[in-house]
C-alpha positions as CSV (number, residue, x, y, z in Angstrom):
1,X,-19.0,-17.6,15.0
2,X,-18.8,-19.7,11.7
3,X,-16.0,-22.7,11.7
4,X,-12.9,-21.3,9.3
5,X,-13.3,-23.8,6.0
6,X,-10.0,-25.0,4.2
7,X,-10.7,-22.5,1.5
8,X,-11.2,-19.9,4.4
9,X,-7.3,-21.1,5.6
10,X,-6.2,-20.8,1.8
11,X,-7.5,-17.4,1.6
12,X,-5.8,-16.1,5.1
13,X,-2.6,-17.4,3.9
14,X,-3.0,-15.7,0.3
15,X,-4.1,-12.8,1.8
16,X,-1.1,-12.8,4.2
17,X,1.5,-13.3,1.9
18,X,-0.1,-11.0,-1.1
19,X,-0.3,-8.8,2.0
20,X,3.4,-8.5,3.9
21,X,4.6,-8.3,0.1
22,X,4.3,-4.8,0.6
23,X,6.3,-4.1,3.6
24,X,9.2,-4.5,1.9
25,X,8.6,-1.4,-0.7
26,X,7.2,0.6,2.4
27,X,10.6,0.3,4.0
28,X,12.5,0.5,1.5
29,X,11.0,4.1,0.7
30,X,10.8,5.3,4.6
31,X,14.7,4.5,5.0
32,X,15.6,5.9,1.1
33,X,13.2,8.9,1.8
34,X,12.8,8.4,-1.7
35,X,9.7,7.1,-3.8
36,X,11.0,8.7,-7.3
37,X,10.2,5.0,-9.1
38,X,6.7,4.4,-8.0
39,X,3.8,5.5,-10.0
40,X,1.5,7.2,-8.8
41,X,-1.3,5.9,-11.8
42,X,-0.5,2.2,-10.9
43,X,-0.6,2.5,-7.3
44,X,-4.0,4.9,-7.6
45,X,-5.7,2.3,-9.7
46,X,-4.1,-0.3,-7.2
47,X,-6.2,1.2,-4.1
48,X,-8.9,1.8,-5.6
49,X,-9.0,-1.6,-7.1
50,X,-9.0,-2.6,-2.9
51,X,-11.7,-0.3,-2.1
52,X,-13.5,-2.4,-5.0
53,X,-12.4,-5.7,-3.5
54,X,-13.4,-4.5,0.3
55,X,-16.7,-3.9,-1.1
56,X,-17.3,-7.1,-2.5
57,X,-15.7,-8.8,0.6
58,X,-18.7,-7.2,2.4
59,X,-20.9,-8.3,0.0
60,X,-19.3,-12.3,0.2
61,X,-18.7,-11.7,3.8
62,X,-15.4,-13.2,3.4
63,X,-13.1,-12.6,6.1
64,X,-9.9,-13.1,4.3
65,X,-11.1,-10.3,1.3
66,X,-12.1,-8.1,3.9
67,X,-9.2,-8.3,6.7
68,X,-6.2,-8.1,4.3
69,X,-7.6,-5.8,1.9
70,X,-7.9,-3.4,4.9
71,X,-4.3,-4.0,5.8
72,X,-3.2,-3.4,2.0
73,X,-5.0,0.0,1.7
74,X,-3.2,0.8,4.9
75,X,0.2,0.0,3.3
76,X,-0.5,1.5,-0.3
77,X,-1.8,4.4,0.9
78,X,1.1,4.8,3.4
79,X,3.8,4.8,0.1
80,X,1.0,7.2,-1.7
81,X,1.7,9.7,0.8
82,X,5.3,9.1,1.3
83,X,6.3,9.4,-2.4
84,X,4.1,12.7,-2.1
85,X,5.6,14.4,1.1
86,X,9.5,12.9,-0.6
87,X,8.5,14.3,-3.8
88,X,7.4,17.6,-2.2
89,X,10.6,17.4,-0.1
90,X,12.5,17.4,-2.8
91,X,11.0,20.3,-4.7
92,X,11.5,22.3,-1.9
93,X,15.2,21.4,-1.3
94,X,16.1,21.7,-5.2
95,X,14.2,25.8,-4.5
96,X,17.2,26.4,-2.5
97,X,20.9,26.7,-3.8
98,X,24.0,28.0,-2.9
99,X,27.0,29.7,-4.3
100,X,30.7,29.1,-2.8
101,X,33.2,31.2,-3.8
């Protein structure tokens, strides 16, 4: 195993903070059940702009590029499919109305 370099360091802590930036949003959208104000072109270019910077992690064998950029697909990917399934949710609940006399 390879000693970690100071620029090694600089890119963990980057990579961490760029990283748990995201947690937030994924909350905030699991507790709201809501994802109504995300975009779905900006966070689709967004991941695949990480598949992109996986692959070149791989190519650089970087550990930083490749370890959090594996952690933020996770976490875009997880709001992807929340605003989906809310979004579908909601479509399904506005289907259904009721009258009261």
């Amino acid at each position: 195993m390879e000693k970690l370099t100071s620029m090694d360091i600089l890119g963990l802590i980057a990579g961490t903070l760029t990283t748990i930036a995201f947690v937030p949003q994924l909350i905030k959208v699991w507790n709201s059940k809501s994802a109504k104000d995300i975009s779905y072109s900006m966070f689709i270019l967004f991941v695949i702009g990480i598949v992109l910077w996986e692959i070149y992690g791989w190519g650089i064998h970087s550990l930083p590029v490749i370890l959090f950029n594996v952690i933020t697909f996770i976490l875009g990917v997880a709001i992807l499919v929340l605003k989906f399934i809310f979004e579908k949710n909601d479509g399904q609940s506005g289907d259904i109305q009721t009258t009261s006399n």
